[in-house]
N, C-alpha and C positions, 0 to 999 in steps of 0.2 A: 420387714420394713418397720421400723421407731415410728412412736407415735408422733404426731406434732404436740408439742408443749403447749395445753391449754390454759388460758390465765386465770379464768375462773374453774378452780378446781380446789373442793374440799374436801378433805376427810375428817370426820369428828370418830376418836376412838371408841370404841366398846368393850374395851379389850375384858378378858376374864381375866386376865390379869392381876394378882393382890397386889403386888410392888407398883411403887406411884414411878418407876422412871423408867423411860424409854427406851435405857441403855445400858450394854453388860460386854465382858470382856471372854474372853477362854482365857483359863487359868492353866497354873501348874506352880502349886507351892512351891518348890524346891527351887523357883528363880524369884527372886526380888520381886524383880519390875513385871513379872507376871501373877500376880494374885488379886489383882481387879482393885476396884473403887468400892469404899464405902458407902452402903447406901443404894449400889444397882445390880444388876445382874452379873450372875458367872457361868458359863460353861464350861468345867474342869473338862480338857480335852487331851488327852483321851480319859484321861478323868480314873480314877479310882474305884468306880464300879463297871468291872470287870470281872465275869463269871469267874475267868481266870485267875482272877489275885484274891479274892475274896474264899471260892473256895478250892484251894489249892488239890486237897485230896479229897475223894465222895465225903461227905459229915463232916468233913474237918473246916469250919468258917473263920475267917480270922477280919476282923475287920477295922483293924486299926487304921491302916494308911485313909481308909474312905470315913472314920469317925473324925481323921484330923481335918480333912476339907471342911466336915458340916458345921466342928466347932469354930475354925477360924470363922467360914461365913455368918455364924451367928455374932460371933465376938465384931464384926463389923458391919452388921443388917446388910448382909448381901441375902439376895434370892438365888438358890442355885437351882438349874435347870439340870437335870442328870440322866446323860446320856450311857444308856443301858446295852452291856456286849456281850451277846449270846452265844460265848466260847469259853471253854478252857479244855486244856491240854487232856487232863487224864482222861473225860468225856471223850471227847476225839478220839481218839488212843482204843477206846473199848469197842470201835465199829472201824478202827483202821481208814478214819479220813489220809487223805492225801495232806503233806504239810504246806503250806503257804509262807512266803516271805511277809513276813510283820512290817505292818508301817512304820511302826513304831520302836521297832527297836526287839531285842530280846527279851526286855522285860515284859513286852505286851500276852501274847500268845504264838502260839507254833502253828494255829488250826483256824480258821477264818469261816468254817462253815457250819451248814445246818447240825444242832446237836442231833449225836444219837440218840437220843431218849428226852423227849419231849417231860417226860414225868420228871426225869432229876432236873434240866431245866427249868420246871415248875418250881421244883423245891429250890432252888437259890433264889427264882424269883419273887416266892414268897415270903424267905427268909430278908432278902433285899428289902421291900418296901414294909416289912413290918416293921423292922431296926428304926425306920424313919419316918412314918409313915404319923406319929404324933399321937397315937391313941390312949394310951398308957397304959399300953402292954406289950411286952420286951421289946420296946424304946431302947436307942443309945444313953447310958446313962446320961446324963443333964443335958438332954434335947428340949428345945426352947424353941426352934423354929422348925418344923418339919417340914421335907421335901414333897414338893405335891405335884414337882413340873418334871414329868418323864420323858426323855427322848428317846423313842425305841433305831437301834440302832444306827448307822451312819452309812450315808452316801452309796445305797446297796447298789446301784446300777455301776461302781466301778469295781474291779475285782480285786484292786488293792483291799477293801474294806472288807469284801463279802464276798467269797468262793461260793457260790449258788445261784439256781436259778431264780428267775422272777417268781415264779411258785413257793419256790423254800423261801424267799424274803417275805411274801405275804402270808403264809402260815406263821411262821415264826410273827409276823408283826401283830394279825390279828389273836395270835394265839397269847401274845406278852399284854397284848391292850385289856383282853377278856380277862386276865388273870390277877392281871393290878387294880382294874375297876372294881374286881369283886372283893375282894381286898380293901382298895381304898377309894370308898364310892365318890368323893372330890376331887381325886387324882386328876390332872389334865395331861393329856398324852400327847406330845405333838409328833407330827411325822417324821419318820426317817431324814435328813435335810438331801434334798437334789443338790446333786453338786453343778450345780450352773441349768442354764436353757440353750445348750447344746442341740444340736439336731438328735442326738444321741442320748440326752438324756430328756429332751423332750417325745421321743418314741418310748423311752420304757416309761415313763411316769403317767405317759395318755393312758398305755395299756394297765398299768400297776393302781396309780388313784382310785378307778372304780372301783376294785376289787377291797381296798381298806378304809373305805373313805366314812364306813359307819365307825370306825373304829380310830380317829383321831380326833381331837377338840382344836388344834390349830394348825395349819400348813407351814411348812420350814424351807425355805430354798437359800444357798450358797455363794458367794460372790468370792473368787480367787481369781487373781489374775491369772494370765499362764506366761507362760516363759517368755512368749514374744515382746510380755508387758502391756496386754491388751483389755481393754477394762468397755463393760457395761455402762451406760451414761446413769441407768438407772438401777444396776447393781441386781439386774437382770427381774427386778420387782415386776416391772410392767408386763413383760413375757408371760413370769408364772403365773398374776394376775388372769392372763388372756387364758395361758391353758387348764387352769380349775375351771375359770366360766363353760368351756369349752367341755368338760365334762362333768357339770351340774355342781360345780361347790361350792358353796360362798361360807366361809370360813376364814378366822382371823388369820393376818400372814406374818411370822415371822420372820427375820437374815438372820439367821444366826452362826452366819461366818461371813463378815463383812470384811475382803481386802481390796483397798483403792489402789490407781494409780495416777489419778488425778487430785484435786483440789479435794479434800472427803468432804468437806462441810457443803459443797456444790452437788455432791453425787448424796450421801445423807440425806439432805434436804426433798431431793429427787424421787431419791427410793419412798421415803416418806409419802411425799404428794401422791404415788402410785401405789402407794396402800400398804405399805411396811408398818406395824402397830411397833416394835421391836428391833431395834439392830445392836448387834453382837461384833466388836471387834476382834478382832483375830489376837489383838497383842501384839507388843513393841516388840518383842524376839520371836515371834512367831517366821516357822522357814518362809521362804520368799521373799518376792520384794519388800523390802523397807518403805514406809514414809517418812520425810524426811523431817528433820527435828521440828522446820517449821510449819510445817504441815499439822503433827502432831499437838505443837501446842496449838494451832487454831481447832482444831478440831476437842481436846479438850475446852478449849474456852467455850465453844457452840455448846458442847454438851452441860455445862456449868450454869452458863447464861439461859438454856433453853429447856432443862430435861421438864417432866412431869406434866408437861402439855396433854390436852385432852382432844385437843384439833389444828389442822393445819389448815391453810387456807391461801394459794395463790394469788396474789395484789396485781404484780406483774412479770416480766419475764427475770427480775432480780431483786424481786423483794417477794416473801411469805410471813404471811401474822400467825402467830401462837396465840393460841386461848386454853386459857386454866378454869380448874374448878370453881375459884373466886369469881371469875368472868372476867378475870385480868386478860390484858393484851400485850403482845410484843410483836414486834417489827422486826426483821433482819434481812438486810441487804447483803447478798451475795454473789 
């Protein structure tokens, strides 16, 4: 059952967060209208750091396609959040995994599961966050903004993403968290993202959270519609809100796949009031439903008019006031 909308209802952020805005896009250079906003977050999705593409053969690292990401993002003060894939092909290949159909295409990976060898794993992972990591030692050459926000893999509970058990996703995630930290002691880790509060993915993540929960700095959960066209009012915020309490965790919550099928700046606002420090749009050519052109620009204008808030605060059942770091206020009736 949905909560009842209560009217007095604040959040004031704490976010760890360095970047001042509340808002970021999934990217992928190679389309226009998909390489994000100046100034806020990105998710390259599937994103460029891929065990797979980076090291193609054992030792052999090539890492151009993932130094173009960092440099655009720093050419436009984007923060990227970078969502980390513990696969590649010839790995696979050396213990005779089973193959997998790619979400993504052929250029993604052939192999979806747990690495053979944890060790060469290690070595790309450590090779990965040192390149970016900021320290000024074997840095990307003219790195300016280093990567500090890691997403350990994606949506493990469906098997499109992840051929493994709930076991192999928690070794793999506590074993990437322990590796990067030791590495790069500011790094923030956040969790794999649940892909919605399904019945089914609210049983594997009750079972799964405990078991990693020393091991992430912020919670991530998913908002896609599905085919019916069927949308969360609150962009499933409120749920995974309920099911962390529900197994001891009070931890910042990201969306970091926000698709609407309603009004977004009505459901945004929502997710917000229900504890979202962060929301991540999916993008304008992202598969799936579309929003509609007008939709889209009011929802830009919302983000324009409101980002960099530090708290939100319910007035009435359609109006919410923003407060900034100045102690400024704004009002927005929706």
């Amino acid at each position: 059952m949905k909560k009842i909308f209560i009217i007095i209802l604040t959040f004031t952020f704490c976010s760890i967060a360095s970047a001042e805005s509340r808002f970021g896009e999934l990217t992928e250079l190679r389309d226009k209208k998909m390489r994000g906003k100046d100034g806020q977050w990105v998710r390259p999705h599937p994103g460029p750091f891929i065990w797979n593409h980076i090291e193609k053969e054992k030792g052999n690292f090539t890492w151009e396609e993932a130094d173009k990401y960092v440099v655009y993002a720093q050419e436009h003060n984007q923060t990227i959040l970078a969502t980390i894939w513990p696969h590649a092909n010839w790995e696979q290949k050396s213990c005779k995994r089973k193959k997998a159909r790619s979400p993504f295409g052929k250029k993604f990976t052939n192999y979806l599961s747990k690495p053979c060898s944890m060790d060469d794993y290690k070595t790309f992972l450590l090779k990965l966050v040192d390149r970016y990591d900021g320290d000024g030692s074997n840095d990307m050459p003219g790195l300016t903004k280093p990567i500090k926000y890691w997403d350990i893999m994606n949506e493990p509970e469906f098997k499109m993403f992840f051929k493994g058990s709930e076991e192999d996703f928690v070794e793999i995630f506590n074993f990437s968290s322990e590796v990067i930290k030791k590495k790069q002691p500011d790094a923030i880790i956040v969790m794999a993202g649940a892909a919605g509060m399904f019945p089914e993915n609210k049983k594997y993540w009750k079972s799964a959270l405990p078991k990693i929960k020393d091991h992430f700095d912020i919670a991530n959960i998913h908002h896609i519609s599905g085919p019916d066209g069927q949308c969360d009012r609150e962009l499933w915020v409120d749920e995974f809100a309920d099911l962390l309490k529900s197994v001891d965790i009070n931890k910042p919550i990201w969306l970091t796949e926000a698709m609407t099928c309603g009004p977004p700046v009505q459901a945004y606002v929502k997710a917000f009031l229900n504890g979202a420090e962060l929301i991540i749009d999916v993008g304008v050519n992202a598969p799936g439903k579309k929003m509609s052109k007008k939709a889209r620009k009011n929802l830009n204008q919302f983000i324009s008019n409101y980002d960099g808030f530090t708290s939100i605060k319910s007035i009435s059942k359609k109006q919410v006031e923003f407060t900034y770091k100045d102690g400024t206020k704004k009002i927005l009736e929706f």
